[in-house]
C-alpha positions in Angstrom: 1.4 46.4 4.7 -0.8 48.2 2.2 -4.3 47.1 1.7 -3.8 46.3 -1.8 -1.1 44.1 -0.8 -3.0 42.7 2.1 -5.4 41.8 -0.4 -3.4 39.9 -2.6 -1.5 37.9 -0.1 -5.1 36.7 1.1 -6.3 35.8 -2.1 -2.6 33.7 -3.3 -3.1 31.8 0.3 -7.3 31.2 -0.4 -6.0 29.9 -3.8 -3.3 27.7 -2.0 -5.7 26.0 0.4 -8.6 25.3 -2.4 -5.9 24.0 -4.8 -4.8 21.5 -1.7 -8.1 20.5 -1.5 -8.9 19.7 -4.9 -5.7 17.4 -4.8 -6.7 15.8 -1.5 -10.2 14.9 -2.5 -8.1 12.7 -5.2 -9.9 9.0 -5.9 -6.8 7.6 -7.2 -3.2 7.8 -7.6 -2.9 8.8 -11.4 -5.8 11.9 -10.8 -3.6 13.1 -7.3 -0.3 12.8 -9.8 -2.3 14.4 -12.8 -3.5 17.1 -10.5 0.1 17.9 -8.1 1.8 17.9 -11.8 -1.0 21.1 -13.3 -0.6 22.9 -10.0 2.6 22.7 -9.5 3.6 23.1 -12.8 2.3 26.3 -12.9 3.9 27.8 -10.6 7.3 26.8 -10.9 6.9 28.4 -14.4 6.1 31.6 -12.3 8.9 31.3 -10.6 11.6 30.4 -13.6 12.2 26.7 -11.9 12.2 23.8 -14.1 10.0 21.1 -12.4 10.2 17.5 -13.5 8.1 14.6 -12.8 9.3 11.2 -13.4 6.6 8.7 -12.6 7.4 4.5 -12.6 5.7 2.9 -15.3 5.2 -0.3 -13.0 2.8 1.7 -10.7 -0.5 0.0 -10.7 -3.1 2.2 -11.6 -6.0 1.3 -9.6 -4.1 1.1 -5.6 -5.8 1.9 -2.5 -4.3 4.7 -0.3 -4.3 7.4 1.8 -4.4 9.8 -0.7 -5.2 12.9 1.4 -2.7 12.7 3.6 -0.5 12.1 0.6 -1.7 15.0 -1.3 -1.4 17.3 1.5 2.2 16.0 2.2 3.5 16.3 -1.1 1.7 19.9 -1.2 3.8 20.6 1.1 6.9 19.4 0.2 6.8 21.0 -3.7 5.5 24.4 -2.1 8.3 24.5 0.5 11.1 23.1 -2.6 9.5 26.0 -4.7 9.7 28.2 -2.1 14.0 28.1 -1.8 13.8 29.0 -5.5 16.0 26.2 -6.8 16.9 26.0 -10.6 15.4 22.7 -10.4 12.7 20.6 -8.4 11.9 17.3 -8.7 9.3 14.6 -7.9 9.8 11.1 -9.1 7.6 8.3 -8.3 9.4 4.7 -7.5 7.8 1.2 -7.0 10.3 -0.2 -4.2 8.2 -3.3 -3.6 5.3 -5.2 -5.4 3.3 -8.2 -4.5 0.4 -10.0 -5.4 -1.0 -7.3 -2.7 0.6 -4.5 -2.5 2.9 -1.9 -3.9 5.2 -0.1 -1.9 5.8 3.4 -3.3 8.6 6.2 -2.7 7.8 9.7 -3.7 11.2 11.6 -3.8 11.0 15.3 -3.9 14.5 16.7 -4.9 15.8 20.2 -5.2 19.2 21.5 -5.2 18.8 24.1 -1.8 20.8 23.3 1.4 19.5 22.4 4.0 18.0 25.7 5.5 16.5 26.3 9.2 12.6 26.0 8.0 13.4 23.0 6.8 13.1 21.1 10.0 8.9 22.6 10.9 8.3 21.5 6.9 9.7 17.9 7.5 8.4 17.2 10.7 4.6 18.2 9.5 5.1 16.1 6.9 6.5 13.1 8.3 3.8 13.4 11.1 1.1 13.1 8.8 2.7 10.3 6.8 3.2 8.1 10.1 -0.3 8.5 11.2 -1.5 6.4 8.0 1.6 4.3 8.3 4.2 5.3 5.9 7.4 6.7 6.6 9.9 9.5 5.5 13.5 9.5 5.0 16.0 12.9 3.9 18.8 12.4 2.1 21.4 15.7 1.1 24.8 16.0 0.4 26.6 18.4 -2.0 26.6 15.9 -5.1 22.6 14.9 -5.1 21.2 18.3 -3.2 17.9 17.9 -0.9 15.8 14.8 -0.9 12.6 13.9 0.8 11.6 10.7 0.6 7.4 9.7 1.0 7.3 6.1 1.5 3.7 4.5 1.6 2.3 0.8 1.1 -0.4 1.0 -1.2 -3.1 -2.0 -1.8 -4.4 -3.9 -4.7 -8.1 -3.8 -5.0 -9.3 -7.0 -2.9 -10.6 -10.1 -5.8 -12.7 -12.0 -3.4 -10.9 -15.8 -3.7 -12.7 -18.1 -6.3 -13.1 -21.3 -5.6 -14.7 -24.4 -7.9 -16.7 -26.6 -5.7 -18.0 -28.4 -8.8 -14.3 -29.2 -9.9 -13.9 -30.4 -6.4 -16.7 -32.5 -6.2 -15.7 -33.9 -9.3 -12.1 -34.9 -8.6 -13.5 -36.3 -5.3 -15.8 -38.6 -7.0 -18.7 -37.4 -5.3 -20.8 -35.2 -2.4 -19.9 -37.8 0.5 -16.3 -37.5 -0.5 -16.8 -33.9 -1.0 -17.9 -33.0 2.6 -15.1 -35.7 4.4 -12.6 -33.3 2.6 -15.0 -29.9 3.4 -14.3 -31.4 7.1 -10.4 -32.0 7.0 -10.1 -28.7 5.7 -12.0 -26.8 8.2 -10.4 -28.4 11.0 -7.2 -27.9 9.7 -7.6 -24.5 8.0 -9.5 -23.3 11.6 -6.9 -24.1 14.1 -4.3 -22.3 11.4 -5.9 -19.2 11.1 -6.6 -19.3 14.7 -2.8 -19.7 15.8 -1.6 -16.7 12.9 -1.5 -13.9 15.5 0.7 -15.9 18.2 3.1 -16.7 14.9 3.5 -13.0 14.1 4.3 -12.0 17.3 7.7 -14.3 17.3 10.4 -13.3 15.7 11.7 -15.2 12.2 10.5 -16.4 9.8 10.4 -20.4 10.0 7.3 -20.8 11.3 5.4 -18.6 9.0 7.1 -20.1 6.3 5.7 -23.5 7.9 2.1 -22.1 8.3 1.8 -20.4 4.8 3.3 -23.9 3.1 0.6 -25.8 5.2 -2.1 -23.5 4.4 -1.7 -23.1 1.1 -1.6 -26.7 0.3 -4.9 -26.8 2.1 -6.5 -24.4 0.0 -4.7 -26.4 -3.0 -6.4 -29.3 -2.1 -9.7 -27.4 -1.7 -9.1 -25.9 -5.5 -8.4 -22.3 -4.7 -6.0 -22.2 -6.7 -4.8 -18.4 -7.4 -4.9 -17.9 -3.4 -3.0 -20.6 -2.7 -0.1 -19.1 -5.5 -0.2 -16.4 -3.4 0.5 -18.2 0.2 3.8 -19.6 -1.8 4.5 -16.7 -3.0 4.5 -14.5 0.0 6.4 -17.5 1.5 9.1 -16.7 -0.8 9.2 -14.0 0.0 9.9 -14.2 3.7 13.0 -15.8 2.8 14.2 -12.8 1.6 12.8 -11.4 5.5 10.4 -9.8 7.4 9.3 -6.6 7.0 5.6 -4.9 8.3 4.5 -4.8 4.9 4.7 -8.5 4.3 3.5 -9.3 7.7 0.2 -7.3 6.5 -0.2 -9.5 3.5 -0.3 -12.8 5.3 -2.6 -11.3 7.3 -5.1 -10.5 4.3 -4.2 -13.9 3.0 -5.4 -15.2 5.8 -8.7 -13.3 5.9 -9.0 -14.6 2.1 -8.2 -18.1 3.4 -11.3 -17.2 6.0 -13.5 -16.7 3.2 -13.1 -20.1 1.1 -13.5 -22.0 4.2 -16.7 -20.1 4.8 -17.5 -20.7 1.1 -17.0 -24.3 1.3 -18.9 -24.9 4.6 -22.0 -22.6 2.8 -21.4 -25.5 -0.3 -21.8 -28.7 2.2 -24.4 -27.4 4.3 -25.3 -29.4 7.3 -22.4 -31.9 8.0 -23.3 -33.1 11.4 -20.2 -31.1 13.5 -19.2 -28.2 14.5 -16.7 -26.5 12.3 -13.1 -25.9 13.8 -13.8 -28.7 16.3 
């Protein structure tokens, strides 16, 4: 290979890996979008390709991800689509699943190539990567919809620490002595729940989480947290629709939001004379 040429194929791959970069240093889903959409936009132009991005317009905004190892997968994916020199490429962004939580995302890459014998190193890099931060991804092709590769990955809501109104409490209970009996019921009740959640999602079903959700939910009713207990009957709903891992992740951060208004409430009554979860 000449020099010159040499040269030039050094400086295209430099340019490829700082361009990666800049996308994987992303701090949020909209600026890894806004910045796979320039790059790759560019050079599907170079190439003749039209490249379309279709993006939900129910996708939160402000999720927490793994956005590196998303930006280096779909890198990968557009470079390898651009690569077969399809008339068309695609990426369109889906919200399959959305909770007081969490969103579950797909990000479909589509093209119109068949499938080709580099296709298999490209999808297995790419679905390694995605598995280690625990998404997974699916291919779809036939002759009607072409190539598709299919990111999915369970993003999270910032965390709202749970509120709770221990002046409204004290109120309705008609006083501090009445206040702490409660602050004790609770504590005993909400300890031994929380305690028992990891033996209850290691059974199969769904019964008995419903049960423990219901139960802890009206606990934290009682206790006025009232937006965290919405969301124990909520995800309770939901599991009678099934279980899936993602909804077995948010009763688990329910459960550590449930954690924190007990600890809020035995902070509020101070010395009560027991030990709590006895």
């Amino acid at each position: 290979m000449p020099l010159l040429h040499r040269i030039a194929k050094w400086w295209k791959t430099r340019g490829n890996i700082a361009s990666r970069l800049r996308i994987e240093t992303s701090n949020s889903l909209p600026q890894l979008l806004g910045k796979v959409g320039r790059r790759y936009t560019r050079d599907a132009l170079a190439r003749g390709i039209r490249l379309d991005f279709e993006i939900d317009p129910a996708l939160a905004g402000d999720l927490q991800g793994p956005f590196p190892a998303l930006g280096r997968a779909l890198s990968l994916l557009l470079e390898h689509a651009l690569h077969t020199r399809s008339r068309h490429v695609a990426l369109h962004v889906d919200v399959v699943g959305d909770d007081a939580g969490t969103q579950i995302v797909h990000f479909t890459v589509a093209d119109e190539h068949s499938p080709a014998a580099d296709d298999r190193a490209c999808l297995d890099e790419v679905a390694g990567m995605i598995a280690a931060v625990g998404g997974v991804v699916h291919r779809e092709w036939d002759t009607d919809i072409g190539n598709r590769i299919i990111i999915e990955l369970a993003f999270e809501r910032p965390r709202v620490p749970p509120r709770i109104d221990v002046d409204a409490l004290r109120s309705t209970l008609g006083g501090e002595h009445a206040l702490r009996e409660v602050i004790v019921a609770l504590d005993r009740a909400l300890s031994s729940d929380l305690a028992g959640l990891g033996a209850l999602l290691g059974e199969p079903g769904t019964v008995h989480l419903q049960t423990w959700l219901h139960r802890v939910s009206g606990a934290l009713g009682m206790a006025e947290a009232t937006e965290l207990s919405c969301v124990g009957l909520a995800l309770e709903r939901e599991l009678g629709q099934g279980r899936n891992r993602y909804l077995d992740q948010a009763i688990v951060r329910f459960a550590d939001d449930a954690g924190q208004v007990l600890q809020a409430l035995r902070e509020h009554a101070g010395p009560m004379g027991y030990s709590p979860g006895s």
